[in-house]
C-alpha positions in Angstrom: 114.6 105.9 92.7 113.1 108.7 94.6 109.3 108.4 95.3 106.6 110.6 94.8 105.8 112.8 97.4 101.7 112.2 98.1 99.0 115.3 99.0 96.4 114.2 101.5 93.8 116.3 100.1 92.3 116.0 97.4 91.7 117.8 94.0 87.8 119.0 92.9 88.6 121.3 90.7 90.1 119.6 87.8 86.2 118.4 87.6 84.4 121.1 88.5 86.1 124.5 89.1 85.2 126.6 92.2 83.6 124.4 94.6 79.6 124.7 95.8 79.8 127.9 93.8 81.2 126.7 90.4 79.5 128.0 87.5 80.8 125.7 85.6 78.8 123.1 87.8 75.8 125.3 87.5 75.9 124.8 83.9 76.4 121.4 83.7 73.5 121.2 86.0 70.9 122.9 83.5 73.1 120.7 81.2 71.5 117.8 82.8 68.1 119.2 82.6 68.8 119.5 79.2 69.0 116.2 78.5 66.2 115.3 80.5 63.9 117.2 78.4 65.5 115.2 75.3 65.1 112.0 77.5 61.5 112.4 78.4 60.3 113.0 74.7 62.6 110.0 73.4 60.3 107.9 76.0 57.2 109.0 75.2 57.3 108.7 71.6 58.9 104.9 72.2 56.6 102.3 70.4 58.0 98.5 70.6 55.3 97.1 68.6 57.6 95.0 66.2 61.2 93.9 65.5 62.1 97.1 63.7 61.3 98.8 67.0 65.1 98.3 67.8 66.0 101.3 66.6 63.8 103.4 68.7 64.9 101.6 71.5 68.6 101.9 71.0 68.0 105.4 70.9 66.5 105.4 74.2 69.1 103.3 75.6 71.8 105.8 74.7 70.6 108.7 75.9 69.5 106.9 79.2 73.3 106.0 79.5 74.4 109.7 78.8 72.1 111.1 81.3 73.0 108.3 84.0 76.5 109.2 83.5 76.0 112.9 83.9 73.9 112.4 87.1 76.3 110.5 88.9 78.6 112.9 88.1 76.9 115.8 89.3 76.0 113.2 92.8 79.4 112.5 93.4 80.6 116.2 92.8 77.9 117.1 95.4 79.0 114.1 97.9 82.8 115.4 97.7 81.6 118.9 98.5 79.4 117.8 101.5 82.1 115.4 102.8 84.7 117.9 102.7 83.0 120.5 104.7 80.2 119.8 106.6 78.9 123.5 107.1 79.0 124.1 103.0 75.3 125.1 103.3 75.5 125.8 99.3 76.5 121.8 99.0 72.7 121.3 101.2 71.3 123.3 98.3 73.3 121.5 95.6 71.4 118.0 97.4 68.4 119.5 96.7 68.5 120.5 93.2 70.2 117.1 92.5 67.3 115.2 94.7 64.7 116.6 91.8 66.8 115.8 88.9 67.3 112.4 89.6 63.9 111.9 91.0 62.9 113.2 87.2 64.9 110.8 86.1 63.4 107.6 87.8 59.9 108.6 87.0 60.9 109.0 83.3 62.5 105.0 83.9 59.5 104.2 85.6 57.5 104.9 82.3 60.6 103.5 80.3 59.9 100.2 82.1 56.7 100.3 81.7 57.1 100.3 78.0 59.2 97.0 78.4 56.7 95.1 80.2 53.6 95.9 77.5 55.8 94.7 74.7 54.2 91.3 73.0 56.7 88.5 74.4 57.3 87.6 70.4 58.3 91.1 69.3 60.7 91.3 72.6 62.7 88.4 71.8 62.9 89.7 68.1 64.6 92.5 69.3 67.8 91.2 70.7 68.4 90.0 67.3 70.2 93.5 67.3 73.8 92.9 67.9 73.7 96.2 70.0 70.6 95.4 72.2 71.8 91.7 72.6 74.6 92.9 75.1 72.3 94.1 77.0 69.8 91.5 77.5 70.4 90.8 81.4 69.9 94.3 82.1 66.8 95.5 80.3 65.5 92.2 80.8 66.1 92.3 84.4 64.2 96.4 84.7 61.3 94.3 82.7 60.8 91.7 85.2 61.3 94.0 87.9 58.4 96.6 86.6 55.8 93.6 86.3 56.0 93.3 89.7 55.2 97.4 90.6 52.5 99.4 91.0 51.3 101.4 87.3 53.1 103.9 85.9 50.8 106.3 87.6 51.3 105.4 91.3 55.1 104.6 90.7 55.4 108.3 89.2 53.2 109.5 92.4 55.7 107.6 94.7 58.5 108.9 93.1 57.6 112.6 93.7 56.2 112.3 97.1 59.4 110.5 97.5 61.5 113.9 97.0 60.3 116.1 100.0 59.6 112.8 102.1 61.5 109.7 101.7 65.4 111.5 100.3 64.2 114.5 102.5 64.3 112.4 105.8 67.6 110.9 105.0 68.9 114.4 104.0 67.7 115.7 107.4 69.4 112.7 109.2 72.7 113.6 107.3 71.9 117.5 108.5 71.3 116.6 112.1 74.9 114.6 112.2 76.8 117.4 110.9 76.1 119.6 113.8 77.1 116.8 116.7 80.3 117.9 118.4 81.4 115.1 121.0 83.3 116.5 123.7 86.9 115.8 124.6 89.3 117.2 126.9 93.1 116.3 126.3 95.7 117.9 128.9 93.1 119.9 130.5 92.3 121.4 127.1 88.8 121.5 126.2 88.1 120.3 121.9 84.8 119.7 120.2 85.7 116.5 117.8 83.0 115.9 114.7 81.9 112.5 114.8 84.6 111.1 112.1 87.4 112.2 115.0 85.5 111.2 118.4 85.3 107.5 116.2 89.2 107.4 116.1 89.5 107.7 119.1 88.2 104.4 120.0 91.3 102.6 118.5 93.7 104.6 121.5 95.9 102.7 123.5 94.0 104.4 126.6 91.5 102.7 128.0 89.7 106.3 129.8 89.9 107.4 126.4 88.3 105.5 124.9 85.7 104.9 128.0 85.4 108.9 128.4 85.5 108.9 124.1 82.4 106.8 124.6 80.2 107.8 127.1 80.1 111.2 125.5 79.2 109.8 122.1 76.4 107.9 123.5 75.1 111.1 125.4 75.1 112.8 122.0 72.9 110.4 120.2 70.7 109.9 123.1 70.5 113.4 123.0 68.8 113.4 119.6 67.1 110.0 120.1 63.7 111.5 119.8 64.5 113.2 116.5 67.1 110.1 115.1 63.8 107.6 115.8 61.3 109.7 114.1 63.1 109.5 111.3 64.2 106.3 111.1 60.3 105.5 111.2 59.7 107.4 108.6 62.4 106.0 106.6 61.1 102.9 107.4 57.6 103.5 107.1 57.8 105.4 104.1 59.8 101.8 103.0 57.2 99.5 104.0 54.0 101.3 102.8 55.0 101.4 99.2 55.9 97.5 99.4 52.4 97.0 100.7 50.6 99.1 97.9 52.6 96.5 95.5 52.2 93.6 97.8 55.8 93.0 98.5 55.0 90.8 101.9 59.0 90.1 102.0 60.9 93.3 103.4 64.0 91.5 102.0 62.7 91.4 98.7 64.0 94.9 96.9 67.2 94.3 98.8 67.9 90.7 97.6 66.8 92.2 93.8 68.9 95.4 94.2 72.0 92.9 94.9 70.9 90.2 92.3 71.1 87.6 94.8 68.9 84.7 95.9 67.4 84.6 99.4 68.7 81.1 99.1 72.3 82.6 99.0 71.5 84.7 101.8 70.1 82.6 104.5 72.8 79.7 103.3 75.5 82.8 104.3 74.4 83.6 107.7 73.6 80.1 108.7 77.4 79.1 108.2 78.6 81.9 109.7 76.3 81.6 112.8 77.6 77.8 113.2 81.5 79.1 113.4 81.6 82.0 115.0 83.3 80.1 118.2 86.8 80.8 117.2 85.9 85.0 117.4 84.6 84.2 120.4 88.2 82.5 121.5 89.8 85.8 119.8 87.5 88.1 121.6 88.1 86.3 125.0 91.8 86.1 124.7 91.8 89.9 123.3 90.0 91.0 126.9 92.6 88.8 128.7 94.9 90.8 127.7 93.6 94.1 128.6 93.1 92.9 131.9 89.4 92.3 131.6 87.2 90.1 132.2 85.3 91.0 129.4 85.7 93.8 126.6 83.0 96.8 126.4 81.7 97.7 123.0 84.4 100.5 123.3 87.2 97.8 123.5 86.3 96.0 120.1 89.0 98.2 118.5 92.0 98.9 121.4 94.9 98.2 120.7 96.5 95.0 122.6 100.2 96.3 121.6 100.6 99.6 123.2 102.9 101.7 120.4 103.3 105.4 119.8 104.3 104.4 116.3 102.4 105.8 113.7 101.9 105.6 110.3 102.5 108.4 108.0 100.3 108.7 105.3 103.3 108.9 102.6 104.3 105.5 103.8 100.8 104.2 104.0 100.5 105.1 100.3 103.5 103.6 99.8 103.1 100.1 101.0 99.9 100.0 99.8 101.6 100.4 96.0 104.2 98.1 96.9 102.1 95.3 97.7 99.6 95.9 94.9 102.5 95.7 92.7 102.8 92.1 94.1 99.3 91.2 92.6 99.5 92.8 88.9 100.5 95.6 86.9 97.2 97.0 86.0 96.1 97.7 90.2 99.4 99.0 90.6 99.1 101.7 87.8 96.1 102.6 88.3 96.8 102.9 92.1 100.0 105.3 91.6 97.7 107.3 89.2 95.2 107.9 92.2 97.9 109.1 94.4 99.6 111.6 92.1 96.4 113.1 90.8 95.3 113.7 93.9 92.1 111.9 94.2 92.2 111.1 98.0 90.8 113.6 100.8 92.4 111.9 104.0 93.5 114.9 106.0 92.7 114.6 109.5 90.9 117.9 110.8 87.5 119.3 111.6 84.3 120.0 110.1 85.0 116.6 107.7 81.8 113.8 107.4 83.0 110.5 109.4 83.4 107.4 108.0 84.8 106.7 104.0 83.6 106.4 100.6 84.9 106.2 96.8 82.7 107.7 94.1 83.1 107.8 90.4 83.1 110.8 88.0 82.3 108.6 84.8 82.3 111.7 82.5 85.8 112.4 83.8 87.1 108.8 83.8 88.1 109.4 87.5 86.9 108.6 91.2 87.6 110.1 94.5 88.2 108.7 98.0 87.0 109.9 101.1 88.0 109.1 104.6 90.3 110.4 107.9 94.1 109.4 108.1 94.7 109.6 111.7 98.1 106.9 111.4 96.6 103.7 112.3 97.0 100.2 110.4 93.3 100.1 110.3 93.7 103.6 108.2 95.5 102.0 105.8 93.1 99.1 105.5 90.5 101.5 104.7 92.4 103.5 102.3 93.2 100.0 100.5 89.2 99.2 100.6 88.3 102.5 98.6 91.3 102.0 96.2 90.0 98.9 95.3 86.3 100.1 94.9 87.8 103.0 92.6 89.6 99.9 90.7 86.1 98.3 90.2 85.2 101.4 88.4 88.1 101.6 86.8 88.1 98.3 85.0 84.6 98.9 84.2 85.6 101.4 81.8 84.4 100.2 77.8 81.5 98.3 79.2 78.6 100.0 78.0 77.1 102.2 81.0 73.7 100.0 81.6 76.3 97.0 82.5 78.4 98.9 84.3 76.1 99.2 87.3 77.4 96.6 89.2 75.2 95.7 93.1 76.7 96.8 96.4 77.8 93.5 97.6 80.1 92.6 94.7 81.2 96.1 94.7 82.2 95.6 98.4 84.1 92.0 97.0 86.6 94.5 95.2 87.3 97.1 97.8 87.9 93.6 100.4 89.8 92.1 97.8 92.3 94.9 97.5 91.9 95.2 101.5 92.6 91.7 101.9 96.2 91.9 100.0 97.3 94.7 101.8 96.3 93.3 105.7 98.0 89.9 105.0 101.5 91.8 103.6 101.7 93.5 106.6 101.5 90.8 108.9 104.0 88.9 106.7 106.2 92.0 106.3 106.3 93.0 110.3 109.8 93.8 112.0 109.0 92.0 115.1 106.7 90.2 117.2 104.9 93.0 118.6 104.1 94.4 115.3 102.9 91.2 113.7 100.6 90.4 116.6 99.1 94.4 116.0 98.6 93.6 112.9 97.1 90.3 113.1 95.0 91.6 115.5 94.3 94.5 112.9 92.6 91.9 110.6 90.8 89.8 112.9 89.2 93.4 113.9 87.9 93.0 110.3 86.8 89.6 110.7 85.1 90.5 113.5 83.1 93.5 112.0 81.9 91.8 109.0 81.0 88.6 110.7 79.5 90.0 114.1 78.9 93.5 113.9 77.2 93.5 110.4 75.2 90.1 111.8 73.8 92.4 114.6 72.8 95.4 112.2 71.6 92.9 109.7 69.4 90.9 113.1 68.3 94.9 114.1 67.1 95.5 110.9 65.0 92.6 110.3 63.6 93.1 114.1 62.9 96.7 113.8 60.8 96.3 110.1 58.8 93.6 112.0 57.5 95.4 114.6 56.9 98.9 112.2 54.8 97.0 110.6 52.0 97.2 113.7 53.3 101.0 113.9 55.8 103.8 115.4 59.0 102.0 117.3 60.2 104.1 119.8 63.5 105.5 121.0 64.0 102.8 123.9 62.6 99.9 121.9 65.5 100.6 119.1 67.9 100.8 121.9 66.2 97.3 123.0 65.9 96.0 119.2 69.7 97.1 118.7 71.7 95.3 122.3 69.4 92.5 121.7 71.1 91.9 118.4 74.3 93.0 119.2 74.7 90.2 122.3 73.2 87.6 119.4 75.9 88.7 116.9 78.6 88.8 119.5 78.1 85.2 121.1 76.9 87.1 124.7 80.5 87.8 124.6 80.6 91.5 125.3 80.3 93.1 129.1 78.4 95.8 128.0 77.1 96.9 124.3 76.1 100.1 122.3 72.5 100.4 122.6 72.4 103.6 120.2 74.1 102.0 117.6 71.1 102.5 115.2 70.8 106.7 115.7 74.9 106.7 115.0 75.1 104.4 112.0 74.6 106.2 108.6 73.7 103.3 106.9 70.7 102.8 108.5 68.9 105.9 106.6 70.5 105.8 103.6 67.8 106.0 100.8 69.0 105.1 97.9 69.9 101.5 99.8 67.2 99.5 101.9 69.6 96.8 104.1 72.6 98.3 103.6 74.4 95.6 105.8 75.0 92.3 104.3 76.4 93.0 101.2 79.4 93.8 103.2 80.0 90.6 104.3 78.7 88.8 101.2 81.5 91.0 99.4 84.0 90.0 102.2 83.5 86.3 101.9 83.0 86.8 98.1 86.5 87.9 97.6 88.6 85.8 100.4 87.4 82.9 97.2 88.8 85.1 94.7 92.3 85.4 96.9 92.7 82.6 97.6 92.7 82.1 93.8 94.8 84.7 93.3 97.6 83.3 95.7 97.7 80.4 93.8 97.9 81.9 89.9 100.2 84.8 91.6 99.9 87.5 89.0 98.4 85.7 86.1 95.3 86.2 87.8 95.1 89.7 87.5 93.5 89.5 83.9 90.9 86.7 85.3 90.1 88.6 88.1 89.4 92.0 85.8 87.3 89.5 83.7 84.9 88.7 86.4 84.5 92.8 87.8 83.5 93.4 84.1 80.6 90.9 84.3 79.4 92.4 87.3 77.0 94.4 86.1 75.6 91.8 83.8 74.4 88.7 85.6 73.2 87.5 89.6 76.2 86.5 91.9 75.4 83.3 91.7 75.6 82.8 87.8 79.3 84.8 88.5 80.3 82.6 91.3 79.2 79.4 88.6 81.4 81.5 85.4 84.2 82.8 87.2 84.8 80.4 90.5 83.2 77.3 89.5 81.1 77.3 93.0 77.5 76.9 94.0 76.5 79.5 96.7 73.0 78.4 97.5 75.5 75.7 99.3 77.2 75.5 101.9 80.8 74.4 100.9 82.0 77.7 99.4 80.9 80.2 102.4 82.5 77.6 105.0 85.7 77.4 103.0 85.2 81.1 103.1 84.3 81.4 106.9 87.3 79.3 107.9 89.9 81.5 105.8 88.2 84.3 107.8 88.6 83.2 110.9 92.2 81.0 110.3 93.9 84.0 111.8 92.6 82.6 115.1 94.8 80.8 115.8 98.1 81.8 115.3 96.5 85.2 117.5 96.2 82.5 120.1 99.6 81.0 119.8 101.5 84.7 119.8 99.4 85.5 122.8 100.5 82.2 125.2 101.8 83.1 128.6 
């Protein structure tokens, strides 16, 4: 049977005709506002006072989970546009309008929470008598507790406004600034200007100078902006840290730990294990530089390839073995998988002008998602496209959960996208035509292993440094670049010859808004799922319908009382995260075996 043939671009205007000009995204914008107007009278007339309050708040509840809907919609239309084409200055506009709508939005929550908190503890109980309400206990329990612990509804409602055209508008400057850096390359005396998504590819080349020259011109273009990338990282940060003192938050890792429904507990318990067996990446990373002929790798050689192959990988058959090995899991991924393919929800062309790095975003209202990223023909491409496919799974299977328990945290989001990851890198190892290619793509995976347990360690060590010391005021340029090698040579085990000292002015994650430490939840959800696979390989596809079971409660309880439902484990101790650590790094040593002189 013939096989589809797959575009590499994907399609926006089944959602939205016309791109950042669409009227028919205009509309639905004042479509939106529409419903905010309905929204903000719904809250205000809200009374919980007794039991047959229910109704009231029902209503409330439902028209929250319409507008949520619509605005992540509309913000993921806008993120597609932006990603696509970095010079769509309409799309900048778009960011704006949307910035104001959803910052209407969380002051009208703001004073919905507030309601929560001031109802009598009696009458609150009472109300989850309602068969509709009781579903969503966790949640609107959860924004109650939550609100007891902020400001009034007056300074929240201040904070969020001051919040449009200073916190979100720092981040949208940093995501401005990055647009317009061109990194330099010359290939066969042929002068090109690469965006930052292309210069990053090029780290993974066989080359050695390229990479090098790759490299020194990407760190003269962030030093370049230093100045501007550290004021606004302060800002980000300071902006961050004043609002946690007017509510006397002493703990920076407090909203983080609450946004991911995760005890610190969990946390420190994580890091500690990993920090205590992190020796056999050390062996991989010394063996790795061995045979490059070096007596230790650069930051630049974390990603080089140890098998030097023109081969490529085609996007087609990317796709392809991706659906293949899916279909060795369950029926459900697979589906849903080919569906993403032949609707064309995947923008992976490799040219100019795109956004680096990859996402997946939902269009609820549409029942769909899109991926972003940048296909350049590399195994670690098709890792990544696996990742997002899984994240658009997630979504996906959230589908008939009501909408307030859909909204699942970042780190077990990330346990899906690894998950599906995960079952893709260990095929292709298994499925390789010959030595060289298996040891590529073993190496491929313990890249992974690597980034999750060492690189995320260092951003997660900068992070922590850098809110410490903007506490006593402004961090400069050359302290971040001190903050940032400092935690890199921690992370790494001393193990590098030289490091990225910029690291913080070229990471996006680092002044995304919406987010505070957006770090460890990849490696919580990396960990998270290697429990759930190795589950999986021992049900074979009879665990597809548990492992659905526990995305769908996601939304609805802490990762620690879904760790206790769906895997039977406690991870405030240590046995699960070093079972976890060791499947991580049990690639080790066959690496070390295929690599013997």
């Amino acid at each position: 049977m013939q096989k589809s043939t797959y575009s590499d671009t994907w399609d926006l205007d089944v959602i939205f005709e016309g791109g950042s000009h669409s009227d028919e995204f205009e509309s639905y914008l004042h479509t939106i506002q529409s419903f905010l107007t309905d929204l903000e009278t719904s809250v205000t007339m809200l009374h919980l006072t007794d039991s047959t309050a229910h109704q009231g708040l029902n209503q409330v509840v439902e028209l929250v989970a319409k507008v949520s809907k619509k605005l992540q919609q509309a913000g993921s239309y806008i993120n597609c546009l932006q990603a696509q084409d970095t010079t769509d200055k309409h799309a900048n506009l778009l960011r704006s309008r949307f910035t104001k709508l959803r910052s209407t939005f969380s002051t009208m929550m703001i004073e919905f929470d507030q309601k929560l908190v001031e109802t009598e503890e009696s009458v609150w109980n009472e109300l989850f008598e309602d068969d509709d309400l009781q579903q969503l206990h966790f949640v609107l329990n959860e924004k109650r507790e939550d609100s007891k612990e902020r400001l009034s509804l007056e300074k929240e409602s201040l904070i969020q406004g001051l919040s449009v055209d200073g916190y979100s508008g720092w981040g949208q400057l940093y995501d401005l600034l990055v647009a317009k850096i061109k990194i330099p390359f010359e290939l066969d005396g042929v002068l090109n200007e690469l965006s930052v998504g292309q210069a990053f590819n090029k780290f993974s080349s066989a080359d050695r100078n390229v990479r090098k020259s790759v490299f020194e011109k990407w760190e003269d273009a962030w030093e370049e902006q230093a100045d501007v990338f550290s004021e606004t990282l302060n800002h980000l940060g300071g902006f961050r840290l004043a609002v946690y003192k007017e509510r006397g938050w002493e703990e920076v890792l407090k909203e983080p730990l609450r946004i991911n429904r995760m005890k610190k507990e969990t946390l420190d318990m994580m890091w500690q294990v990993i920090s205590e067996n992190k020796q056999p990446l050390v062996n991989y990373l010394n063996r790795k530089a061995k045979l490059l002929g070096l007596e230790k790798m650069s930051w630049y050689d974390l990603d080089a390839p140890i098998v030097k192959t023109d081969s490529k990988v085609t996007y087609q058959d990317g796709s392809d073995f991706i659906v293949d090995q899916f279909s060795q899991f369950g029926s459900e991924l697979t589906s849903f998988t080919k569906k993403a393919f032949e609707e064309s929800w995947i923008e992976a062309e490799d040219r100019a002008g795109k956004a680096p790095g990859g996402f997946c975003t939902s269009f609820p209202e549409s029942v769909e998602s899109r991926i972003f990223m940048t296909f350049s023909g590399t195994p670690s491409n098709v890792s990544t496209l696996a990742h997002e496919l899984g994240h658009a799974f997630h979504q996906h299977v959230m589908q008939g959960v009501h909408p307030l328990n859909s909204r699942y945290a970042m780190n077990v989001a990330e346990t899906a996208s690894t998950f599906a990851e995960t079952i893709v890198a260990d095929a292709a190892v298994k499925n390789a035509k010959n030595e060289a290619e298996r040891l590529a793509l073993l190496e491929d995976k313990l890249q992974r292993s690597v980034a999750l347990l060492m690189n995320i360690h260092a951003r997660f060590i900068f992070e922590n440094g850098f809110y410490e010391e903007r506490k006593e005021g402004f961090v400069s340029a050359d302290r971040l670049n001190e903050l940032m090698e400092n935690a890199q040579k921690e992370a790494y085990c001393q193990s590098l010859e030289s490091y990225h000292p910029s690291f913080w002015s070229s990471k996006l994650h680092f002044y995304i808004t919406g987010t505070p430490f957006y770090n460890f939840p990849y490696t919580f959800g990396f960990l998270f799922s290697l429990g759930i696979y190795a589950k999986a390989l021992e049900e074979g596809t009879a665990f597809e319908e548990h492992y659905i079971a526990l995305l769908r409660d996601t939304g609805s309880m802490s990762v620690e009382d879904l760790a206790e439902k769906h895997l039977g484990v406690d991870l405030t101790q240590k046995d699960f995260w070093e079972k976890a650590v060791k499947l991580a790094v049990s690639d080790v040593e066959e690496f070390l075996e295929l690599t013997e002189e």
